[in-house]
VOPAGU-2260 file (C-alpha; in pm, 1 decimal, decimal comma):
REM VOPAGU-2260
SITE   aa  ch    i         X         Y         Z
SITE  UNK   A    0    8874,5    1363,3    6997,0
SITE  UNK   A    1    8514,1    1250,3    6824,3
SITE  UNK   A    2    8356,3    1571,6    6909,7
SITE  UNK   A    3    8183,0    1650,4    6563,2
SITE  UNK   A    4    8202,8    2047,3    6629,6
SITE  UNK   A    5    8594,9    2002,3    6617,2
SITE  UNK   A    6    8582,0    1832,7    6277,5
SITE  UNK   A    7    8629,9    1970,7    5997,0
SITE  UNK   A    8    8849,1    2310,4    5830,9
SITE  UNK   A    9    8634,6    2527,6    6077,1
SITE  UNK   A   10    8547,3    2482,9    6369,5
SITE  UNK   A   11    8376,0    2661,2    6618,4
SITE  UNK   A   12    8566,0    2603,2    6962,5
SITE  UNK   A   13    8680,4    2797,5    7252,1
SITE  UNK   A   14    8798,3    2744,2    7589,4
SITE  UNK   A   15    8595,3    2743,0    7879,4
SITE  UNK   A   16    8698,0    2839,1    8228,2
SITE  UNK   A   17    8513,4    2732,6    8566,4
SITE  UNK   A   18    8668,3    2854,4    8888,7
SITE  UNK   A   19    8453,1    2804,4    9219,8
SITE  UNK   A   20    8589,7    2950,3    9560,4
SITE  UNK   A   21    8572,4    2813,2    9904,7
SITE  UNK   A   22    8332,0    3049,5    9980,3
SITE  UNK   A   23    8092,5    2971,8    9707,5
SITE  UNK   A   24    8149,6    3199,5    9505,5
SITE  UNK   A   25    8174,7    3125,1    9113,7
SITE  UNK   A   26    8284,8    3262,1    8772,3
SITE  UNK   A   27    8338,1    3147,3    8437,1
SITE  UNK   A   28    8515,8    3289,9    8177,9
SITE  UNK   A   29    8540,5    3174,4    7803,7
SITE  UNK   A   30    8807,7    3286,8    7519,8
SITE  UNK   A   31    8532,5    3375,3    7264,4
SITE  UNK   A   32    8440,9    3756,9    7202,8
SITE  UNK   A   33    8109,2    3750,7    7317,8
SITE  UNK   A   34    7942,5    3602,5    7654,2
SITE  UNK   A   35    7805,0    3237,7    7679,0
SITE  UNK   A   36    7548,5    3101,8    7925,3
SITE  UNK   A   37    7645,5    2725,6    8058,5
SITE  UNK   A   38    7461,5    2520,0    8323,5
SITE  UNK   A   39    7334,7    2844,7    8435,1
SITE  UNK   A   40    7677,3    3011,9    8474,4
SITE  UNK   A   41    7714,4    3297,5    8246,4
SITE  UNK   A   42    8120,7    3246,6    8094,4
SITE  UNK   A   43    8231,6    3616,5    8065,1
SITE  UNK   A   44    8406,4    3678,2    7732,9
SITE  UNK   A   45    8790,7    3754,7    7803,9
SITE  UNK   A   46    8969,1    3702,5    7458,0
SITE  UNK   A   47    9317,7    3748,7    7732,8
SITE  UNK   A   48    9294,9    3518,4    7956,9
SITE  UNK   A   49    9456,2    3212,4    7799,4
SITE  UNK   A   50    9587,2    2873,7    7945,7
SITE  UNK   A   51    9950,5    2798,2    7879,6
SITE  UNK   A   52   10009,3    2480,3    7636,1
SITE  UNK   A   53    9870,7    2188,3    7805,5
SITE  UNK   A   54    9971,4    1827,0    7747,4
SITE  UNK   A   55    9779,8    1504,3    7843,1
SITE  UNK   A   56    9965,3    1185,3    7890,0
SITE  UNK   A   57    9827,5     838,3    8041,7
SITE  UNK   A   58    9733,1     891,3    8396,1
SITE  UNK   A   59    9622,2    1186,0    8582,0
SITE  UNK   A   60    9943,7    1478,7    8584,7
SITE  UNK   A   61    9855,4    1755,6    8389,5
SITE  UNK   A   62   10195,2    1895,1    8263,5
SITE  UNK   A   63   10345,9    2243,6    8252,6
SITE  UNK   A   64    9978,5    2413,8    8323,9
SITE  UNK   A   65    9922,3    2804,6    8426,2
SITE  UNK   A   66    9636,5    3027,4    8378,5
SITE  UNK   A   67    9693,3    3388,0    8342,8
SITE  UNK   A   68    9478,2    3659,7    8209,5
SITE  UNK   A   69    9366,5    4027,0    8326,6
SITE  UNK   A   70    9265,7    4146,6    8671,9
SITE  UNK   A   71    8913,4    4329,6    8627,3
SITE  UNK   A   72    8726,8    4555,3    8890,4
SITE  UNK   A   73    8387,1    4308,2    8855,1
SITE  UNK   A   74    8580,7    3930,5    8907,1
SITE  UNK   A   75    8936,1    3849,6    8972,6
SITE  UNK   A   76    9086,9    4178,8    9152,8
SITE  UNK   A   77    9452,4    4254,2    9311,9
SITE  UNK   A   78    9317,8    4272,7    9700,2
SITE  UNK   A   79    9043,2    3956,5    9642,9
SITE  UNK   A   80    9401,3    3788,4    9574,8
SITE  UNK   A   81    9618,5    3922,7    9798,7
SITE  UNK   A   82    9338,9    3877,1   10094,1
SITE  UNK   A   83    9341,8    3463,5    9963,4
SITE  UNK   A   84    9026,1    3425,5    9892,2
SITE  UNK   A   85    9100,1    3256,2    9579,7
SITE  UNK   A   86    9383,1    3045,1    9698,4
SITE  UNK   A   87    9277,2    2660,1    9647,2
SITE  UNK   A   88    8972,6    2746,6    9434,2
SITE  UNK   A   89    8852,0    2464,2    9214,8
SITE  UNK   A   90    8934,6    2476,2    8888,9
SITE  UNK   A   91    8815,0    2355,3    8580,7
SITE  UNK   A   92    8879,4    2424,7    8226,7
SITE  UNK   A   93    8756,5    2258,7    7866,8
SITE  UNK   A   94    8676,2    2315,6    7520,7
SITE  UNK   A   95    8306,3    2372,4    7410,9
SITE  UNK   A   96    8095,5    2399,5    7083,4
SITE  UNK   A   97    8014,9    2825,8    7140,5
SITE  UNK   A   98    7739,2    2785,6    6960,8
SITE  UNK   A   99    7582,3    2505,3    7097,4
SITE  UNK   A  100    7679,8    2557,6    7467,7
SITE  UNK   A  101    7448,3    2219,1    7548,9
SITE  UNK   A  102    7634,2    2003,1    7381,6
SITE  UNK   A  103    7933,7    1778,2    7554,1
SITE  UNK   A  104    8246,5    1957,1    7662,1
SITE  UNK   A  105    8606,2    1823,9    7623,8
SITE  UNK   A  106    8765,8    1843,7    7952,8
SITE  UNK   A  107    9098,7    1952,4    7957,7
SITE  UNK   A  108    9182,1    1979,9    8309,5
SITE  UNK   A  109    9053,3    1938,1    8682,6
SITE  UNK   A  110    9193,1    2057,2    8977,3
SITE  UNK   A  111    9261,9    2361,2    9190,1
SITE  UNK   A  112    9467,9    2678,0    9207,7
SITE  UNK   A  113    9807,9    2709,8    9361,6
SITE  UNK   A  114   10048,1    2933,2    9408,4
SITE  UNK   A  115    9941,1    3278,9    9271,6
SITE  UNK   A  116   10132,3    3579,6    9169,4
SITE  UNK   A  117   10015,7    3893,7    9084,9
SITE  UNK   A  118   10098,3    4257,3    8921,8
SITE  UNK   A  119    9861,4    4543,6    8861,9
SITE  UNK   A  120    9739,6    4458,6    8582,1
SITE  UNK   A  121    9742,6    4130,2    8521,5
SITE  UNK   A  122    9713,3    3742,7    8707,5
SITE  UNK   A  123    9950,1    3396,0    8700,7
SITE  UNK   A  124    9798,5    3089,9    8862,4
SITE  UNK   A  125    9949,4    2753,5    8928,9
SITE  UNK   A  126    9743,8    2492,2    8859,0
SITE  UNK   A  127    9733,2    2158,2    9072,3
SITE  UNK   A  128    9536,3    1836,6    8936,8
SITE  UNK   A  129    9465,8    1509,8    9107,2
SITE  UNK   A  130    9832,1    1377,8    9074,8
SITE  UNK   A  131    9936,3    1662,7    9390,2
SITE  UNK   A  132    9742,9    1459,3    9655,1
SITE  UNK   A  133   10036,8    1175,1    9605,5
SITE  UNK   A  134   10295,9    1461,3    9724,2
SITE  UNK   A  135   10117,7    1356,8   10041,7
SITE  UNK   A  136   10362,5    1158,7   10246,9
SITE  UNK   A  137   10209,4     845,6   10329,3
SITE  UNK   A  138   10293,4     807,6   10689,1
SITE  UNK   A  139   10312,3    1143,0   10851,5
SITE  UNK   A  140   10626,4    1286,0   11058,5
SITE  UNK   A  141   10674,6    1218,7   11450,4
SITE  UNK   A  142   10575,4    1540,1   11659,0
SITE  UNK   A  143   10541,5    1608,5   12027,4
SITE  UNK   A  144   10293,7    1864,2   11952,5
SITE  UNK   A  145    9892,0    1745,4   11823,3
SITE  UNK   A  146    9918,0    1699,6   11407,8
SITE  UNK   A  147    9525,2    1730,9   11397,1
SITE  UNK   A  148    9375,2    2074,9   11327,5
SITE  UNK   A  149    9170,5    2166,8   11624,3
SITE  UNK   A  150    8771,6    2018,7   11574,0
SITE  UNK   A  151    8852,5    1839,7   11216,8
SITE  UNK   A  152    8767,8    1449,0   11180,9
SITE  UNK   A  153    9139,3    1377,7   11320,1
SITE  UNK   A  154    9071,7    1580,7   11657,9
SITE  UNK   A  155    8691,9    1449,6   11677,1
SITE  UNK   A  156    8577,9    1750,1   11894,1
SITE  UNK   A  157    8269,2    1949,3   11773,1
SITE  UNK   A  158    8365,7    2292,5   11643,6
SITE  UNK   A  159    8017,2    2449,1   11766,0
SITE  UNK   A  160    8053,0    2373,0   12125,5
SITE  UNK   A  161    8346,6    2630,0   12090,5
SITE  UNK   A  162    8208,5    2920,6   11847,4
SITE  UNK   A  163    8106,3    3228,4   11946,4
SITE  UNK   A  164    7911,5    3543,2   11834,8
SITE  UNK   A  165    8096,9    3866,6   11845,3
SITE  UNK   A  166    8013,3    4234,5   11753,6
SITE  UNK   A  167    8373,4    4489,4   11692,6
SITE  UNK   A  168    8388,1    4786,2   11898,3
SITE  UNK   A  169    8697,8    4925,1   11775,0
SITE  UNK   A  170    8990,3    4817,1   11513,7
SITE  UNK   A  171    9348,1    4967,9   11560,7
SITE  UNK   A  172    9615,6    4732,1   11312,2
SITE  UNK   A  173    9579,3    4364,4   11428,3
SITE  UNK   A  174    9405,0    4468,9   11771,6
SITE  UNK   A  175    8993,2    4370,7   11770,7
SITE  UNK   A  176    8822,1    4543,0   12102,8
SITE  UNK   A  177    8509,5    4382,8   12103,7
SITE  UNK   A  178    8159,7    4487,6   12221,9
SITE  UNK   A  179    8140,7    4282,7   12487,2
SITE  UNK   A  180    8341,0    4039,6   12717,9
SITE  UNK   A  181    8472,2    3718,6   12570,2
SITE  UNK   A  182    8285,4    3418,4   12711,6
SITE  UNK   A  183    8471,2    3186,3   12963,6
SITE  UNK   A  184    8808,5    3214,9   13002,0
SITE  UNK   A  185    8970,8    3445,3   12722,2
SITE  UNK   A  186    9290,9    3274,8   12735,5
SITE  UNK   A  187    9067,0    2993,2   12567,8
SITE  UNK   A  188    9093,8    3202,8   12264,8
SITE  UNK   A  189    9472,4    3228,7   12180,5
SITE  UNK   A  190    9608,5    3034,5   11854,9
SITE  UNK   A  191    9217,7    3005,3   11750,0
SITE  UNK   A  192    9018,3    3169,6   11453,9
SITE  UNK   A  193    8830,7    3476,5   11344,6
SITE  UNK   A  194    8569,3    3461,1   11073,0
SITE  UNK   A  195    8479,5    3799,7   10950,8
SITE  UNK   A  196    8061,5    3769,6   10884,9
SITE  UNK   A  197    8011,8    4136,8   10767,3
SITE  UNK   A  198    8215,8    4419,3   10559,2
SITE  UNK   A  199    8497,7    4396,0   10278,1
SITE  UNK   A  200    8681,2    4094,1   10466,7
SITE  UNK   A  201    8301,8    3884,2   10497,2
SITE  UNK   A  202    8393,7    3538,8   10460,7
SITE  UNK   A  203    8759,7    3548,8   10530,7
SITE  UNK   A  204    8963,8    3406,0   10835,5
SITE  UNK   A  205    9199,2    3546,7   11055,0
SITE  UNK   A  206    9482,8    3366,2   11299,5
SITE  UNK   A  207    9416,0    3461,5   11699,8
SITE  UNK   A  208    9725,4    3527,0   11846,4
SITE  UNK   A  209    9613,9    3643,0   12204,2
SITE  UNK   A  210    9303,5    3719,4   12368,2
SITE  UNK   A  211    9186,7    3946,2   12717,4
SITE  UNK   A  212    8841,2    4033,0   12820,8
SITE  UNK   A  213    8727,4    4275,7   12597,8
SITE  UNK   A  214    8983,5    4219,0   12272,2
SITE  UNK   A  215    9186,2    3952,1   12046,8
SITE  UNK   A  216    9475,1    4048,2   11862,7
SITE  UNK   A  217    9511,2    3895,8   11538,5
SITE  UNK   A  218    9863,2    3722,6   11418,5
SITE  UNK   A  219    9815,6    3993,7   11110,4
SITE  UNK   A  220    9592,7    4322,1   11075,7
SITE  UNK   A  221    9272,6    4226,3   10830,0
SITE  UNK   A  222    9352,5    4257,8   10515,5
SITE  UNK   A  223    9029,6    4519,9   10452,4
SITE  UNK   A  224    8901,3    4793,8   10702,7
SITE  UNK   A  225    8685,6    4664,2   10902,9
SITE  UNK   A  226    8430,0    4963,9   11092,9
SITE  UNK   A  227    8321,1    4909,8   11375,5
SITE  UNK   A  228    7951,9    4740,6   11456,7
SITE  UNK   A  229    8046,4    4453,3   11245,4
SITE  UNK   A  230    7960,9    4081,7   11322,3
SITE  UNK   A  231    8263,4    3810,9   11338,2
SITE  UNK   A  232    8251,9    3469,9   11465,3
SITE  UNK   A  233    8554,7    3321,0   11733,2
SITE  UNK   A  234    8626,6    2974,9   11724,4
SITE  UNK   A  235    8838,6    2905,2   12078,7
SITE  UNK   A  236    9214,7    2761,1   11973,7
SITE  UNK   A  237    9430,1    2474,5   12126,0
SITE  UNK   A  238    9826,2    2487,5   12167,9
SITE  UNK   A  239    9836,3    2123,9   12090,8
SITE  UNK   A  240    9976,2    1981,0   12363,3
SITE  UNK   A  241    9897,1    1672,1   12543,8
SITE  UNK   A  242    9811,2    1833,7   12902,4
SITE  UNK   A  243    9566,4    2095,3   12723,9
SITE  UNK   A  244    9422,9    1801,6   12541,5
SITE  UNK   A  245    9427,9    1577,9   12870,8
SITE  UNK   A  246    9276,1    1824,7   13110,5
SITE  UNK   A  247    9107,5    2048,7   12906,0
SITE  UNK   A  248    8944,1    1906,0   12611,1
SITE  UNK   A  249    8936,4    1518,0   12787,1
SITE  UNK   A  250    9054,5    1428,9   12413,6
SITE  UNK   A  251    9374,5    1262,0   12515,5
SITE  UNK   A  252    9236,1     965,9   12343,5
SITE  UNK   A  253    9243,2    1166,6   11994,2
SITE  UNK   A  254    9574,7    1324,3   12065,1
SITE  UNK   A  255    9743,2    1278,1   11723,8
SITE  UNK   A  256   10139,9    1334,7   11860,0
SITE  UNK   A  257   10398,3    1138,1   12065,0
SITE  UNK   A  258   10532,5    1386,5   12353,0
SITE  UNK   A  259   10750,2    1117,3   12555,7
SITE  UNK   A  260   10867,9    1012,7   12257,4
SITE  UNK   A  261   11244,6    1071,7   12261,2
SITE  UNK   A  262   11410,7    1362,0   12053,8
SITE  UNK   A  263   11770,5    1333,8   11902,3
SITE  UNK   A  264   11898,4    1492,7   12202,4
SITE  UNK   A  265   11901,3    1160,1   12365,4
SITE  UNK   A  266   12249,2    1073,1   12140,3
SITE  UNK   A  267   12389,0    1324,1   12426,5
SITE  UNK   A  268   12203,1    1174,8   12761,8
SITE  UNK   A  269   12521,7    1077,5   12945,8
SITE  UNK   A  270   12643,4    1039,5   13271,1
SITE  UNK   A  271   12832,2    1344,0   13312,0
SITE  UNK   A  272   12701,3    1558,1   12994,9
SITE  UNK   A  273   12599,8    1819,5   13242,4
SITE  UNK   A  274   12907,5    1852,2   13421,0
């Protein structure tokens, strides 16, 4: 480390948190006792919130790394983490010169949030650098079913040729009556997704489980209440199989599965086996 501010007997470091949701949303946090601005970011002074003992080695794994620190009512609360919106939220963390907040940062770490476990009181977050993408297995498994998530660069289709506006009518547990009719054929809508655009759950997604004319139940109730007048957005679902790809979506072409591909109950084809 050449940084001149940690030179010296004293020196006037402290760590520096970054965390950035999906949705945009971004705090900072710093271990000093007072606040610091950044880049524009104010870093919230929270003396508790301390990273466990991290060690660098050549290459990119970041070893033995958690964050925890204290749940507060204005940044990281219990039901913000229990409703996911922090799950996969980029992370970054580093030293900095507090008194010179300009100056260049030593990064200690890069990556995003994992698994998360909570109490009342207080957080624990896993933390997942660059060296989790090679988890990925290379060559992915055989499936009769699509692999592709429905409208993503695998599948190719356009997501806004099958989104919809929506206005709630009623909420009773994971049942959504709408305002008016579903568009098209409502059966369209079953294994799709709801994105909730007003309210306590704005900017979270739910799972569609099934779908009539004038409601969608959800595969779980919203994690916040939701009253009624409220705006969400439907995005139609696919059951990944070849004939809804086929005659449906005329995707075939994308179809990222192998349905006639045969199973390991071949081993028992026989003549006679169902005798």
């Amino acid at each position: 480390m050449s940084e001149a501010w940690l030179q010296g007997p004293l020196t006037s470091a402290a760590y520096g948190w970054r965390l950035e949701r999906r949705d945009g949303v971004t705090l900072g946090f710093t271990s000093h006792d007072s606040d610091v601005e950044m880049d524009g970011l104010v870093l919230r002074a929270s003396p508790g919130m301390m990273p466990s003992s991290i060690t660098q080695s050549i290459g990119m794994e970041v070893d033995g790394l958690d964050v925890r620190g204290a749940l507060t009512a204005d940044a990281i609360r219990a039901d913000d983490l229990g409703a996911g919106r922090w799950d996969a939220a980029r992370l970054s963390i580093f030293l900095f010169d507090w008194t010179d907040p300009s100056a260049d940062v030593r990064m200690l770490a890069v990556g995003e949030l994992g698994a998360i476990s909570h109490s009342s009181s207080e957080f624990e977050a896993e933390f997942k650098g660059p060296a989790a993408k090679l988890d990925i297995a290379v060559a992915p498994y055989t499936s009769p079913g699509c692999r592709a998530d429905f409208c993503d660069a695998d599948c190719g289709l356009n997501a806004a040729q099958f989104t919809h506006q929506a206005k709630i009518a009623s909420v009773i547990g994971s049942v959504i009556g709408l305002a008016a009719p579903l568009p098209g054929g409502h059966a369209n809508f079953a294994f799709g997704k709801m994105r909730w655009l007003d309210g306590a759950n704005c900017s979270l997604w739910s799972d569609i489980l099934s779908a009539n004319a004038s409601s969608i139940e959800l595969m779980v109730p919203p994690p916040f209440l939701a009253p009624p007048g409220g705006r969400v957005e439907l995005i139609e679902g696919c059951d990944k199989t070849i004939a809804t790809c086929g005659t449906r979506f005329f995707n075939a072409i994308n179809f990222r599965g192998e349905p006639y591909l045969p199973g390991n109950d071949i081993l028992t084809r026989y003549p006679g086996a169902g005798s």
